[in-house]
PASEBA-1860 file (N, C-alpha, C; in nm, 3 decimals):
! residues 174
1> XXXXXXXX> 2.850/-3.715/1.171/2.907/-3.808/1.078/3.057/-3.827/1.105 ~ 3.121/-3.732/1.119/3.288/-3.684/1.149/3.320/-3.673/1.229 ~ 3.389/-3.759/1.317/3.440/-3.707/1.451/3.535/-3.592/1.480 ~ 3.593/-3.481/1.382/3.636/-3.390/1.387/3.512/-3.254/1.353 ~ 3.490/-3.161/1.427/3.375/-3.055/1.397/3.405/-2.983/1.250 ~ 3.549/-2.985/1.223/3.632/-2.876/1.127/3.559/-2.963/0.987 ~ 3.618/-3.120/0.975/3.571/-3.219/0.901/3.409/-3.184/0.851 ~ 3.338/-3.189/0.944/3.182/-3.205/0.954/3.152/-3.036/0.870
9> XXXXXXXX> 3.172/-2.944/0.912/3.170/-2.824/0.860/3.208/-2.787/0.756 ~ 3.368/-2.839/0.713/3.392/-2.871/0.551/3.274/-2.928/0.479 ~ 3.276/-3.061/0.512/3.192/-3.109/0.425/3.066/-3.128/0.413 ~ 2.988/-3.119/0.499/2.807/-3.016/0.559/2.843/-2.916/0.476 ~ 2.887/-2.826/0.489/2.916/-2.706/0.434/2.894/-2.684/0.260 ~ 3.021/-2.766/0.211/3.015/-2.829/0.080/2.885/-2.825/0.043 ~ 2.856/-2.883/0.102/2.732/-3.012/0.042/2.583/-2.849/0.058 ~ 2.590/-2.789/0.146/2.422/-2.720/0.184/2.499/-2.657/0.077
17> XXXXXXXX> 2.592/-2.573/0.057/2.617/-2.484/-0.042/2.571/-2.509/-0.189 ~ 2.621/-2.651/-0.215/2.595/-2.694/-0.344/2.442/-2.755/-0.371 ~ 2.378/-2.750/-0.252/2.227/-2.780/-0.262/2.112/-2.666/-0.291 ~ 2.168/-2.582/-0.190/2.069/-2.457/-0.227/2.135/-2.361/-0.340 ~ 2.240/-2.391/-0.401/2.247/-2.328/-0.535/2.181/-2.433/-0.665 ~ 2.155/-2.520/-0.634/2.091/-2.635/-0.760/1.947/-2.573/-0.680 ~ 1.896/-2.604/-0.565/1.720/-2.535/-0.591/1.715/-2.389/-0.633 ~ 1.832/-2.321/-0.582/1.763/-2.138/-0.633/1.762/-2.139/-0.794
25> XXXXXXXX> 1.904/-2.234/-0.879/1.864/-2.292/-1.002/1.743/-2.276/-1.049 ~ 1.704/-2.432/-0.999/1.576/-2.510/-1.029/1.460/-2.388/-1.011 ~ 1.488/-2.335/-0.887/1.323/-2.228/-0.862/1.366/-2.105/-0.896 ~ 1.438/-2.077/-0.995/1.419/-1.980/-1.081/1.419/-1.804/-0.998 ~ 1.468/-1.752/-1.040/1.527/-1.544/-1.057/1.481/-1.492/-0.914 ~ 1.309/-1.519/-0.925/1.203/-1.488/-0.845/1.202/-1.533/-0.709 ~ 1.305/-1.600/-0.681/1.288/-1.663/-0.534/1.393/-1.595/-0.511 ~ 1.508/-1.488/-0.502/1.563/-1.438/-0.456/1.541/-1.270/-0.474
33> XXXXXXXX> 1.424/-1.279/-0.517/1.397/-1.151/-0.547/1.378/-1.054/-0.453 ~ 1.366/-0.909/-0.431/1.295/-0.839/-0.314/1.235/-0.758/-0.350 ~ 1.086/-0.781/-0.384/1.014/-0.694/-0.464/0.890/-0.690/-0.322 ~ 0.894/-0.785/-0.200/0.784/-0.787/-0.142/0.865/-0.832/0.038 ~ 0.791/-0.800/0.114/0.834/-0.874/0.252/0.798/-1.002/0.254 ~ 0.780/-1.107/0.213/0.784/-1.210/0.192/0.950/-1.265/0.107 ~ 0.907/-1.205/0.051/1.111/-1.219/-0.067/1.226/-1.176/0.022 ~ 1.191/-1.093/0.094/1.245/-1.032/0.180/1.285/-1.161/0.335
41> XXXXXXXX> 1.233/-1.180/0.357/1.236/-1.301/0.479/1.293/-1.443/0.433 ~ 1.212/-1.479/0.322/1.264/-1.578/0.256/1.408/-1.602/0.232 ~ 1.486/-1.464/0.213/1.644/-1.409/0.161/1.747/-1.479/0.290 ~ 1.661/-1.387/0.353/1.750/-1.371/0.524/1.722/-1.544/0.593 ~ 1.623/-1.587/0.578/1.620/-1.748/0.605/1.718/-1.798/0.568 ~ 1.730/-1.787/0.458/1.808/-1.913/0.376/1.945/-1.865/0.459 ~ 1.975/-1.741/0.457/2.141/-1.730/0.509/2.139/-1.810/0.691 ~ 2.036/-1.824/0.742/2.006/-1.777/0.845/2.039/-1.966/0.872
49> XXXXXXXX> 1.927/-2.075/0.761/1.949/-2.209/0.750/2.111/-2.240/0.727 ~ 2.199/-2.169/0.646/2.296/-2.219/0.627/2.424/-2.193/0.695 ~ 2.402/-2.078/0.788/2.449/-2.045/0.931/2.417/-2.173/1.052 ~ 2.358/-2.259/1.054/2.335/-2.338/1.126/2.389/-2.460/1.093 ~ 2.377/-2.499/0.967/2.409/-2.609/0.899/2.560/-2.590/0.912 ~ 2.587/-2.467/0.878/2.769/-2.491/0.861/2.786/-2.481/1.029 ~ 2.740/-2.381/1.113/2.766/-2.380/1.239/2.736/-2.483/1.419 ~ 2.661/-2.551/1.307/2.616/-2.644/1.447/2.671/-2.800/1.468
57> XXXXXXXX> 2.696/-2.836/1.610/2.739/-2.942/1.619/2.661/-3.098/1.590 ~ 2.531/-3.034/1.652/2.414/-3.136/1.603/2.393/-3.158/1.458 ~ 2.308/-3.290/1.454/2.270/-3.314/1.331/2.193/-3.259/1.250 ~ 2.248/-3.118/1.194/2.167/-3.013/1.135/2.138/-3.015/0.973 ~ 2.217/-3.115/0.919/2.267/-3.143/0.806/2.091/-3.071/0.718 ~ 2.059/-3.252/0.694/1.900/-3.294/0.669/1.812/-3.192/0.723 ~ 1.828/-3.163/0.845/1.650/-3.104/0.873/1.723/-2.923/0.797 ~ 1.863/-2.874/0.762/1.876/-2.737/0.718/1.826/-2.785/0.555
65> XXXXXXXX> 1.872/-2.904/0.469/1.821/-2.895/0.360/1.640/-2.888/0.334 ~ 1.624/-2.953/0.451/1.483/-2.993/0.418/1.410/-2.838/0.429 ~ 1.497/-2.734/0.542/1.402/-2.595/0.536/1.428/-2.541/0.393 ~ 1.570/-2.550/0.339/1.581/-2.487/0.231/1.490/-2.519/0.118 ~ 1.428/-2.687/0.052/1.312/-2.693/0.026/1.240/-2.633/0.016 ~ 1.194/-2.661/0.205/1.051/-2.618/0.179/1.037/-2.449/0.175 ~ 1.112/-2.335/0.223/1.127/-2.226/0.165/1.152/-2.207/0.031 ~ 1.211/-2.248/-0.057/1.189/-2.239/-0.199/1.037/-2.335/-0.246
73> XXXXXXXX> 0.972/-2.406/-0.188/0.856/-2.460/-0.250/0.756/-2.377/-0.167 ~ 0.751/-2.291/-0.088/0.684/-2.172/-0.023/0.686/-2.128/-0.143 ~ 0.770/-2.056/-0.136/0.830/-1.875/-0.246/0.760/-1.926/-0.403 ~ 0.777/-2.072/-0.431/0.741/-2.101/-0.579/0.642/-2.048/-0.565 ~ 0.547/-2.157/-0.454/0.406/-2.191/-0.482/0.347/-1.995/-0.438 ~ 0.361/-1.932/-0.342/0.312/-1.838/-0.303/0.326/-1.745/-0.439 ~ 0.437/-1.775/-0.495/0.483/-1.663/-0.615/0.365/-1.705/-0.744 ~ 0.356/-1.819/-0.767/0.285/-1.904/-0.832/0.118/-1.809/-0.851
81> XXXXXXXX> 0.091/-1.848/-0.740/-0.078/-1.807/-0.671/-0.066/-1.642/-0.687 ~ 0.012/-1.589/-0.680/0.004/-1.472/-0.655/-0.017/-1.387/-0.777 ~ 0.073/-1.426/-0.891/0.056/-1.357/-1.012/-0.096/-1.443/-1.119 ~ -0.153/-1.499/-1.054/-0.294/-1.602/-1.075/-0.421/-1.518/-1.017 ~ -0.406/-1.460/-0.918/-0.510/-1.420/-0.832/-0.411/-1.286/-0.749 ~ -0.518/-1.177/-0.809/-0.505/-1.037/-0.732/-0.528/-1.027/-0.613 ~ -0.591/-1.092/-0.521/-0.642/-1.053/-0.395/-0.505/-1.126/-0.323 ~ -0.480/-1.249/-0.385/-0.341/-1.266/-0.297/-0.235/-1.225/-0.316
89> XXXXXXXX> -0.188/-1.165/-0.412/-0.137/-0.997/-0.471/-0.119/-0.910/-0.383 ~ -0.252/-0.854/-0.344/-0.287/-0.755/-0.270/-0.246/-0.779/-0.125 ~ -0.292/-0.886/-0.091/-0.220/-0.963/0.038/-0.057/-0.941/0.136 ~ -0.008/-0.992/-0.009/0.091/-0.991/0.025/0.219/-0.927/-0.056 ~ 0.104/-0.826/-0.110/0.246/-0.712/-0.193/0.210/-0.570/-0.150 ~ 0.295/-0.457/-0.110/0.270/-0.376/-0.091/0.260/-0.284/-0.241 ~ 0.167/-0.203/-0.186/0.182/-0.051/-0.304/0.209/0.051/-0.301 ~ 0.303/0.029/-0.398/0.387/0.160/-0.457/0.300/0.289/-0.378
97> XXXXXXXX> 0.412/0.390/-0.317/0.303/0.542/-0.267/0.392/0.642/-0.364 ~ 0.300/0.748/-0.394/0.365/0.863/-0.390/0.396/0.990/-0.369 ~ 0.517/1.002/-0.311/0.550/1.070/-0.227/0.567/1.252/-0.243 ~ 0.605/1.240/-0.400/0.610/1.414/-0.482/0.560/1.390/-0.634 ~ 0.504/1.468/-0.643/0.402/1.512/-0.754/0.399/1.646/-0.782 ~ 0.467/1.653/-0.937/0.425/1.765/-0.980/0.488/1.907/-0.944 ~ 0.639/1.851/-0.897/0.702/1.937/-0.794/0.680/1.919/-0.661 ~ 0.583/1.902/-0.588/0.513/1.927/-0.473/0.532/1.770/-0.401
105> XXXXXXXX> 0.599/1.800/-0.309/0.613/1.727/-0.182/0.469/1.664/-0.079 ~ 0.463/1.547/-0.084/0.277/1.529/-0.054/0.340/1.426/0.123 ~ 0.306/1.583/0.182/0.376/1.547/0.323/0.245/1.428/0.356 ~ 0.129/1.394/0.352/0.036/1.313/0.387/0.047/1.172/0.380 ~ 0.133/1.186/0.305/0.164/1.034/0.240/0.304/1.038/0.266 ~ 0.372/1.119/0.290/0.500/1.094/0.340/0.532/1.014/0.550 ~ 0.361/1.126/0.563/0.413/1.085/0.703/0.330/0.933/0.754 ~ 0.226/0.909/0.672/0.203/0.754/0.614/0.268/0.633/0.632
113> XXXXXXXX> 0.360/0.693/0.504/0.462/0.556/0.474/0.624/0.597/0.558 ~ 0.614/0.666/0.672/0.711/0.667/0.774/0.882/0.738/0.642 ~ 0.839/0.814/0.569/0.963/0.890/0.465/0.982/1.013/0.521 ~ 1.080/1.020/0.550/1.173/1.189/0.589/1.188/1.253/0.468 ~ 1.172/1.413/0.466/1.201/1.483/0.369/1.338/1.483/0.252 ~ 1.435/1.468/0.373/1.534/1.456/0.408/1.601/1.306/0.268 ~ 1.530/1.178/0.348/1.542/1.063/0.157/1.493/1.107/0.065 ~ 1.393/1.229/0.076/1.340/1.214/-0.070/1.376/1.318/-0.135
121> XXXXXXXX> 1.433/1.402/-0.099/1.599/1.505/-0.151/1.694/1.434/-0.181 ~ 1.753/1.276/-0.096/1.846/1.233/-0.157/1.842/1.137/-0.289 ~ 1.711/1.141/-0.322/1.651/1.050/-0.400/1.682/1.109/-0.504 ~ 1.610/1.210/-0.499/1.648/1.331/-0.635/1.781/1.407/-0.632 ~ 1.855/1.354/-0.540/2.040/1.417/-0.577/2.068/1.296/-0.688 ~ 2.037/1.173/-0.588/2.138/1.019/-0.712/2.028/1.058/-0.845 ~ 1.926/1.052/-0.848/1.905/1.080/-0.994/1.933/1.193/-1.101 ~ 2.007/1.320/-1.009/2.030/1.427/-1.056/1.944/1.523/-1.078
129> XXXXXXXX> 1.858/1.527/-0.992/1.766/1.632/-1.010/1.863/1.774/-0.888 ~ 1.831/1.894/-0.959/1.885/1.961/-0.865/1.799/2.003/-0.813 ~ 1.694/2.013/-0.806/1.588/2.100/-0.779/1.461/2.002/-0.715 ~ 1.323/1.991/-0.623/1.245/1.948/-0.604/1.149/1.982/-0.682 ~ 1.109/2.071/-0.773/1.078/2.099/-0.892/1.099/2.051/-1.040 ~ 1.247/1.993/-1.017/1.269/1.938/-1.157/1.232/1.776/-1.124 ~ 1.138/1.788/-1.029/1.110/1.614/-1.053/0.936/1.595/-1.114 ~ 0.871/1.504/-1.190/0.738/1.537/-1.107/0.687/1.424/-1.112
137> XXXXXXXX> 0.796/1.332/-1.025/0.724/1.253/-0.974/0.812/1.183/-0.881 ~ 0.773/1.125/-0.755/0.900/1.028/-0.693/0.809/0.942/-0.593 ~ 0.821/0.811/-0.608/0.770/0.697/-0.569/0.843/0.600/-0.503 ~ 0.787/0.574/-0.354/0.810/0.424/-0.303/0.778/0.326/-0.338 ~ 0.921/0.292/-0.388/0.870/0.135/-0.418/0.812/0.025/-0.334 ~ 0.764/-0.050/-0.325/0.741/-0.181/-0.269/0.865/-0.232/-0.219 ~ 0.993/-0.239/-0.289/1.078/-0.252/-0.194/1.173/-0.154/-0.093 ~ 1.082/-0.075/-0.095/1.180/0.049/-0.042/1.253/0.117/-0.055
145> XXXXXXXX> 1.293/0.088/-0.214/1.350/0.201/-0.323/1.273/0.348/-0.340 ~ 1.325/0.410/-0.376/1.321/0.520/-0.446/1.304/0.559/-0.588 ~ 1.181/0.565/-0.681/1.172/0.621/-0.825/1.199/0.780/-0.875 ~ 1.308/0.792/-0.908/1.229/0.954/-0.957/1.235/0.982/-1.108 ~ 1.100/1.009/-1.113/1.061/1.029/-1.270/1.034/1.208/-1.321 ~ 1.139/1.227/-1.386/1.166/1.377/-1.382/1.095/1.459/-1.529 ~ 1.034/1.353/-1.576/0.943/1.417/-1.714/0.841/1.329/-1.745 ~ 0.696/1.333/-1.709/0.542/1.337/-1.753/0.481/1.328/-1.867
153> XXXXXXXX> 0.561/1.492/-1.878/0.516/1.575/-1.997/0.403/1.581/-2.111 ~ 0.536/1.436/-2.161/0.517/1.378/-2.299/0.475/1.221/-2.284 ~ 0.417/1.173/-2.162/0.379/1.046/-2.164/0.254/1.008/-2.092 ~ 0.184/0.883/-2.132/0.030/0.865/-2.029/0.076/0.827/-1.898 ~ 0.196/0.832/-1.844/0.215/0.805/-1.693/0.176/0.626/-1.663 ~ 0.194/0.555/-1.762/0.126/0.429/-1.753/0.193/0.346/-1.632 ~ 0.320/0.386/-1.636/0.438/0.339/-1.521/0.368/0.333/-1.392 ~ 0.301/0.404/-1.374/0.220/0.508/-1.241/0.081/0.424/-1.233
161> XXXXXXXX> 0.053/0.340/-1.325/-0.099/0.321/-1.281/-0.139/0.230/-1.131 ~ -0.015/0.160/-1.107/-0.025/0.067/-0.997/-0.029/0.152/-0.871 ~ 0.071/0.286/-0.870/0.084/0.365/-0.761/-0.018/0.397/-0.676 ~ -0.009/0.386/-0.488/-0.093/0.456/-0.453/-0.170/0.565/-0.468 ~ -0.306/0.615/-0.496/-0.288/0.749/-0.491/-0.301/0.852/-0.654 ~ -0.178/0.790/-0.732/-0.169/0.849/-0.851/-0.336/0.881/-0.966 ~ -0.392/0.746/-0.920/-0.498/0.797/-0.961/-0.631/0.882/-0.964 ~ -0.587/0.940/-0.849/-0.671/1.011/-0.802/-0.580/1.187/-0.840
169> XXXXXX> -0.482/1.163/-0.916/-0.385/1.304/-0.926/-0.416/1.314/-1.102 ~ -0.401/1.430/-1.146/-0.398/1.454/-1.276/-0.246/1.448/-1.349 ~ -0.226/1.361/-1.483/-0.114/1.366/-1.520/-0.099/1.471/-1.593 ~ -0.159/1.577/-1.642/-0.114/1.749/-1.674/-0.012/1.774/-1.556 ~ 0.087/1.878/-1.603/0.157/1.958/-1.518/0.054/2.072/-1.441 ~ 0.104/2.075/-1.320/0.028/2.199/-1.256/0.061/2.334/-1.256
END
């Protein structure tokens, strides 16, 4: 449009900026979320579209809005279908594992879901557990967080029902 690149990049720039903040608007919390590898890709796209748009000499303008679109009308519609129907749920969400129970470190499922001993000590430092005992429970999240739930006790563990695994464990202390 600009016969100066600096020009074109200002105002390309401007403009994708102020576009994909009116669709993440419009498509709502959930499209920037990272609860799944899909949310996850979707994230890194968009930076990835607007790295081009601001950085390229070609006419990147149009075809970067048009990905930003259609990645937010992906993420709707997939997000859409997904909380509608479990199997595409299942598809394309991972489940929660867990990793210590009950005190006890469940190396089987640690060496599974690719977790070092090593995070899941540091898991239970930031939550303040001093002890691998004072936890009894600590879970991968779906996004690759860390849960640690340090009292059972006094509850049906309902938090837990989605977890890999958990149901097949008794919520009594051992």
């Amino acid at each position: 449009m600009f016969d100066n690149s600096f020009l074109n990049t200002l105002v390309y720039g401007t403009i994708a900026y102020i576009a994909i903040i009116l669709m993440l608007r419009i498509s709502g919390k959930r499209t920037l979320s990272k609860w799944n590898s899909f949310d996850f890709v979707v994230t890194i796209a968009f930076g990835s579209i607007l790295s081009s748009i601001l950085l390229s000499t070609k006419d990147s303008f149009g075809t970067g809005i048009l990905g930003f679109a259609l990645l937010v009308s992906f993420q709707y519609v997939l997000t859409w279908i997904s909380t509608r129907s479990s199997l595409i749920q299942k598809l394309i969400k991972a489940e929660p594992a867990l990793l210590l129970y009950n005190g006890k470190i469940r190396e089987d499922v640690m060496k599974r879901e690719r977790v070092a001993e090593g995070e899941v000590l540091a898991a239970l430092r930031a939550s303040g557990a001093g002890a691998i005992e004072d936890a009894d429970a600590v879970v991968l999240e779906t996004d690759g967080s860390f849960s640690v739930i340090t009292d059972l006790s006094q509850s049906s563990a309902s938090a837990l029902k989605d977890v890999r695994e958990f149901d097949r464990t008794s919520t009594s202390k051992a």
